[in-house]
N, C-alpha and C positions, 0 to 999 in steps of 0.2 A: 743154430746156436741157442743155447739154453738162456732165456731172457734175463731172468736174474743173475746169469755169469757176465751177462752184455750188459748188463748194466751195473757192474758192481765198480764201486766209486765214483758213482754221481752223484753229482754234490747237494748239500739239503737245500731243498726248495720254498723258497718265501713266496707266498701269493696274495695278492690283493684281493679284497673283496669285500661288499658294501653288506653291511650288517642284515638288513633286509632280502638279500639275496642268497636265502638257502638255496635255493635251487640250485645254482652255479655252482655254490659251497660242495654240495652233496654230487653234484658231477666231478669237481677234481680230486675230492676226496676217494671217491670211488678208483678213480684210475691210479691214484698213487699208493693208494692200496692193495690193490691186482698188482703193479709193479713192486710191491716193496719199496718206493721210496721216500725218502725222509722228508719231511716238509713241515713247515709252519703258514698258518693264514695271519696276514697281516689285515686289521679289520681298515675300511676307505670309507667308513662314517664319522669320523672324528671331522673334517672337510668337508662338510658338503656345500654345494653352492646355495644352499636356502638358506645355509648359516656364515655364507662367506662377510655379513658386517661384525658377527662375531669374532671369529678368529683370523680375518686379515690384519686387526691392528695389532693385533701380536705377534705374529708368525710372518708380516711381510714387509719388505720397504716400499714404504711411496703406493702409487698406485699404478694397477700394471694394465696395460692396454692390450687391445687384440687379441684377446684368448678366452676363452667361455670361462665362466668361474667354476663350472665342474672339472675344467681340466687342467687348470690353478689348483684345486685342490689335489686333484692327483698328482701333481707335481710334488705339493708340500708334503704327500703321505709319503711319496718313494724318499724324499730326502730325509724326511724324521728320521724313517725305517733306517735307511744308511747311517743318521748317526748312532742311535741305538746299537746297529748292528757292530760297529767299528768300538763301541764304547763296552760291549758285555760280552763280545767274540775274539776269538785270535786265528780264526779261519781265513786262510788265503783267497779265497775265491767267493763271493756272494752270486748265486742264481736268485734273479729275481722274475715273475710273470705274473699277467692279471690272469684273471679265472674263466676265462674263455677259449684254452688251447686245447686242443684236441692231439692227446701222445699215442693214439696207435696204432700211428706208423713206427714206430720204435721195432717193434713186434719184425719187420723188414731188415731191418741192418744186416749189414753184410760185415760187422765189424763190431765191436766192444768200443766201451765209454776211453777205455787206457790207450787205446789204439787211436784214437781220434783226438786227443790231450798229447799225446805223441806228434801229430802230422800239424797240429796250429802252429803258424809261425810265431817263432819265438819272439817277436815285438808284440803280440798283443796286449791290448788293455782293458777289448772287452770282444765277448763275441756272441754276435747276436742268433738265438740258434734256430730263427724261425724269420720269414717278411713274406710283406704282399706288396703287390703292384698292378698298375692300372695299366701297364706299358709290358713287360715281360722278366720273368723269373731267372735266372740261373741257377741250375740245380747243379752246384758246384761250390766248393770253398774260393771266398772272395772278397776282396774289400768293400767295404761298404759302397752301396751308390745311390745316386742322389732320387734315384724314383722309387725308390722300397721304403714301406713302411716300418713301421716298430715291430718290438716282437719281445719274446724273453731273451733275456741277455745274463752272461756269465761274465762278471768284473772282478779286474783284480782287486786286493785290497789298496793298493798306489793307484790306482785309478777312482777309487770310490772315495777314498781324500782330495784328490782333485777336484771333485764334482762338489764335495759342502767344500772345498776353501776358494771353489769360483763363486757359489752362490750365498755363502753365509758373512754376513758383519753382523757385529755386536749382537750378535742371539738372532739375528733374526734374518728372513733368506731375498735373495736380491736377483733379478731378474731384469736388469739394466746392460747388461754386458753389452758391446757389440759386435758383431761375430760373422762371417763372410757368407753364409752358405744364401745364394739368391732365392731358393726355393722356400727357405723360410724366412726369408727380408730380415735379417737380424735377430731373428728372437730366439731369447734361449731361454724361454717360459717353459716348456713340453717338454714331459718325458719324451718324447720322439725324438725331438734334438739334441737336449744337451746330454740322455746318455750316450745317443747312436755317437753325434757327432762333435764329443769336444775331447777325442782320444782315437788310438788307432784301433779300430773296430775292424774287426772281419765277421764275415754273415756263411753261415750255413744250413742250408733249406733241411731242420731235423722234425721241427713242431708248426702245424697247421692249427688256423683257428675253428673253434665249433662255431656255424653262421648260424645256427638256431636259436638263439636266444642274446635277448635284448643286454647293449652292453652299459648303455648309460644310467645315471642318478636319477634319470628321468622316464627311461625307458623309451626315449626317442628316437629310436634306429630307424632308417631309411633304408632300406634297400641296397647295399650296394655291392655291384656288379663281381667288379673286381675280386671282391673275399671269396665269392663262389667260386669267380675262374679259377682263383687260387687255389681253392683247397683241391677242388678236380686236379688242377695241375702235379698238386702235392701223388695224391693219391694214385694219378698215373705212372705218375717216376718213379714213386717207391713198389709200386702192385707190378709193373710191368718193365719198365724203359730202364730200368738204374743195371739190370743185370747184362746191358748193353755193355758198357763201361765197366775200366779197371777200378781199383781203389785209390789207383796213382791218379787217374787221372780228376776222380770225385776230389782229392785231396790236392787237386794244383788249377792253379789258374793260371790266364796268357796262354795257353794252351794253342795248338792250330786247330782244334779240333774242338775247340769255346762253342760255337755257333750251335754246333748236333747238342749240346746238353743245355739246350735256352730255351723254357716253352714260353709263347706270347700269353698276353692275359687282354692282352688290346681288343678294341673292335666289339 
């Protein structure tokens, strides 16, 4: 299938990305180019955590614990962006991702963008189109779960009002809430949690990350394990293992047949 027919009607893509970091820049630039698709870079140096005595008294309530201040700041960038985007947009859907995804696997599909906006179940709020895990993957459409990381998400616009009227009073954003999920003790600080988990999210294994290059303010990356497993994982199911499987079944979960489309990342 011709790439640009397979991809026509995917929706414009917002990316984060810290001013300093051409390099990344010129990597997604690069592939949304080759693909044709529409995008804006949203810049993630307005927040940095070296200037977090500056802009926390203005942008946050109280003082928030437990979270690195670089990723306080990326919290406050995705929420600006959301209100921005809600205040100068009339676009139903906002794709949001940082600048470290690797799209090509796209290049695989055994199906188009309309085809797959077709098979989401009709309660979604947001859907996450990429995760990793330390534990194991499901290369299938699925509810969110509780050992998968973040990833780029596709929200509705009633969904992305929910998120600034959980976090915003009087101008400024709040990160007190309390909220069940054990894995993250309460906090609804991180993009991680309060996009994945304060809506009915579904996950489908489309975008893997690039592990080559450093993702923080700091440039403090460690090594880890998992993103590698992951992205081999990725690139096994979509190169080889997906042509195993129907589309009915890539497109349903609960399945008898769940376990044969789970690769581990464990170990």
């Amino acid at each position: 299938m011709n790439l640009n027919k397979k991809l026509k009607g995917f929706p414009h893509i917002h990316y984060v990305n810290l001013d300093n970091r051409v390099d990344r820049r010129e990597y997604m630039e690069r592939q949304f180019d080759y693909m044709k698709l529409p995008h804006t870079r949203i810049s993630a140096s307005k927040f940095l955590a070296s200037r977090l005595d500056e802009w926390a008294p203005q942008y946050v309530i109280g003082k928030v614990t437990g979270i690195p201040a670089y990723a306080l700041g990326n919290s406050i960038t995705h929420l600006e962006f959301m209100k921005t985007w809600l205040e100068t947009t009339t676009d139903p859907h906002l794709l949001m991702m940082e600048d470290d995804y690797d799209l090509s696997l796209f290049e695989y599909w055994n199906f188009d963008w309309n085809y797959l906006m077709n098979r989401v179940p009709f309660d979604w709020d947001c859907i996450q189109l990429g995760y990793e895990s330390d534990e194991f993957l499901p290369f299938f459409l699925h509810p969110k779960l509780r050992h998968t990381y973040f990833g780029p998400v596709l929200m509705t616009r009633d969904y992305v009002e929910k998120i600034l009227d959980l976090h915003t009073y009087n101008g400024k954003y709040r990160f007190d809430m309390i909220l069940s999920s054990k894995k993250f003790k309460g906090c609804a600080t991180t993009v991680d949690y309060f996009i994945a988990h304060t809506g009915r999210t579904y996950c489908i294994p489309l975008i893997t990350t690039n592990i080559n290059s450093p993702s923080t303010e700091f440039a403090l990356d460690i090594p880890r394990t998992h993103h590698e497993k992951s992205k081999h994982a990725y690139y096994y199911w979509w190169m080889k293992k997906h042509r195993s499987f129907t589309l009915d079944e890539f497109f349903t979960y609960g399945k008898k047949n769940d376990n044969k489309m789970i690769i581990s990342t464990s170990g």
